[in-house]
N, C-alpha and C positions, 0 to 999 in steps of 0.2 A: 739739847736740841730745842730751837725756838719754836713756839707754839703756834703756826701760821693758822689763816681761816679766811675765808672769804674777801675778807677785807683788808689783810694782809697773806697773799699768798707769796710761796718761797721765791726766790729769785728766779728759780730754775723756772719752777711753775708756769712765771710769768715771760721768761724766753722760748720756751716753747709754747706757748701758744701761738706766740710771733710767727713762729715756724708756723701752724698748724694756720696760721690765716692765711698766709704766703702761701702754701700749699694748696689751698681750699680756691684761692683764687687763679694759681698759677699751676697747680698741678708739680708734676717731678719731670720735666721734660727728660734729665740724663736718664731716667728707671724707666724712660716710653709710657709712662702716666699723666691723660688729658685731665688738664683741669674738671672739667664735666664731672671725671668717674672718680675722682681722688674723693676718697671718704664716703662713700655713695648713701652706705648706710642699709646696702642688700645682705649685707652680714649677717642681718635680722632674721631673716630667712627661716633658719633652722627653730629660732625659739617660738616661732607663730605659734605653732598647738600646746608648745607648755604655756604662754600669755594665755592664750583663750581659754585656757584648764582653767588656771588662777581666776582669768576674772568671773568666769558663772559659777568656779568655788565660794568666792568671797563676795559676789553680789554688786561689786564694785562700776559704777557707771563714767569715772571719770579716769584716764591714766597721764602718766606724765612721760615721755622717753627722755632720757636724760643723757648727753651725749648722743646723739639722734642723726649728725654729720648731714649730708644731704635729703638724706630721709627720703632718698626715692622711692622705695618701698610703699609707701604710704598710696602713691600716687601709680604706683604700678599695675597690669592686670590681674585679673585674680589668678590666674595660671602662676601667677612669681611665687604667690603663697600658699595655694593653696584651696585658695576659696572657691564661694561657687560665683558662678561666670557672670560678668557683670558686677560685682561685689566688693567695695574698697577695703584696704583692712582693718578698717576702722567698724566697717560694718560689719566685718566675719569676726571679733572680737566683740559686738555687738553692745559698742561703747557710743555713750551720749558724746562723747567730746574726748579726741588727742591734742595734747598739748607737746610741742616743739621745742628741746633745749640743745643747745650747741653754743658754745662761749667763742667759737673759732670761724663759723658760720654766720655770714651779716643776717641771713633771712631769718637766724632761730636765734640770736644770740641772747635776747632779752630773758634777763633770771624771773623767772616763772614767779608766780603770787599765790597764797594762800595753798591749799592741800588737795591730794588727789587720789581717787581710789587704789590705784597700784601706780608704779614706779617700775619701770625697767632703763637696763643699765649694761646696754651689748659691746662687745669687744671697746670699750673704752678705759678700764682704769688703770689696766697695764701699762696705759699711755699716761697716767698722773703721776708726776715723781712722788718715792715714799713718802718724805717731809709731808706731802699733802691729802697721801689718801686718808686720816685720821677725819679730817675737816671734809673732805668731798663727800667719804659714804657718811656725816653727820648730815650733810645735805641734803643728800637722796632720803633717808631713813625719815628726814622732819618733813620730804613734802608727803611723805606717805599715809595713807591711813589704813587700809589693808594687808597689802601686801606690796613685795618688793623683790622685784628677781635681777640677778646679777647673774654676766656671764663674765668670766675673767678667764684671760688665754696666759697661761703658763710657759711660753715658749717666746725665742724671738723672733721680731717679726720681717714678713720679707720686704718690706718698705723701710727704707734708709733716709734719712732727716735731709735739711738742705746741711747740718753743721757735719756730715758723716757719722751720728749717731742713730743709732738701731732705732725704729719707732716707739719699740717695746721699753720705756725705760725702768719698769718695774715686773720684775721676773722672778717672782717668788714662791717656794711650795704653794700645797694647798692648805694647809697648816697656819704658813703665818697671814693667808687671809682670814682664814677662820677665827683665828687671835683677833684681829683689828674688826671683825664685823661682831664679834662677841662682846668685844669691849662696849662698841657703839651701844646694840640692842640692849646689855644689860640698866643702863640711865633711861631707858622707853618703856612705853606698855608694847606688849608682845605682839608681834605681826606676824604674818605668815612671811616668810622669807624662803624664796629659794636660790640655791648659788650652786651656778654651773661652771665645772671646768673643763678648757679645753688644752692640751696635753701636746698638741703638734699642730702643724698646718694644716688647717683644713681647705675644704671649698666650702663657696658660701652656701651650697644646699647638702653639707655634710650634717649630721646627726652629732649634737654634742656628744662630752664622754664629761664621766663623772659627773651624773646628774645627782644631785641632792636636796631631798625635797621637803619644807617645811624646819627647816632651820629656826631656832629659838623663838620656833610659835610657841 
């Protein structure tokens, strides 16, 4: 198997994203999905209070979302997350500074510079073909300096591609991601990591499952 990365990612990699731009700007008309809400990024939803745990755990003032999609959340009332009334969530995370990444997205797409106190990483890397998630969580792990939360959905997804393939193109126990994030952390100094999985379809204000906390800190 060839050792793809950043700079050379798989083929596949790089046809789906194609998709995933088309999408982003065109939505899925045949699935009744408006451009606008394709990828929204309200997914995020449910991980608000474990992020906000993390960051006044580890002190952390800067984060990164990494795969972020529209990221409307950010920009939503406090009622979407949680907060108190009036309050972005940026400010109920009670962070100097959110940083925007989305490689499929024109307004986030630029690869982020230098390090940040946590990393988060919501319903996106089910959508990375295997060839690539080795090199993607090498990514996340190096902007990291704290900590780093992952959620990864285990099932497939009800979004269907423009090519008729599943969105989900990576469907694996929870096992062989704990393999690939093991392998990562053990070449690092130790972070707080946590990785959550989700097991079925949920809705976006559903309560993960299989929460797991502090992973090869």
């Amino acid at each position: 198997m060839a050792a793809y990365s950043r700079l050379n990612p798989s083929p596949r990699y790089r046809d789906l994203l194609e998709l995933y731009v088309t999408m982003h700007a065109h939505g899925a008309p045949e699935q009744g999905d408006r451009a606008e809400d394709m990828f929204a990024g309200t997914s995020l939803a449910p991980h608000v209070e474990a992020v906000r745990h993390l960051v006044r755990g580890t002190g952390a003032h800067t984060l990164l979302d990494y795969g972020c999609g529209k990221a409307r959340l950010y920009g939503a009332p406090a009622k979407a997350f949680g907060g108190a009334p009036g309050s972005s969530l940026q400010e109920h995370w009670g962070l100097d500074q959110v940083t925007l990444y989305d490689p499929a997205y024109p307004a986030h797409n630029r690869l982020p510079e230098g390090t940040f106190g946590g990393v988060i990483c919501t319903d996106v890397l089910e959508h990375v073909p295997e060839d690539d998630v080795p090199w993607v969580l090498g990514e996340i792990f190096g902007f990291a300096e704290n900590f780093v939360y992952l959620n990864v959905a285990c099932y497939p997804a009800k979004k269907i591609l423009p090519n008729g393939e599943n969105a989900h193109c990576t469907i694996q126990p929870q096992q062989w991601w704990l393999d690939h994030i093991a392998a990562i952390t053990s070449q690092r100094e130790p972070i707080q990591t946590v990785l959550v999985f989700t097991d079925q379809v949920q809705g976006a204000t559903a309560k993960p499952k299989g929460f797991l906390g502090k992973l090869f800190s």
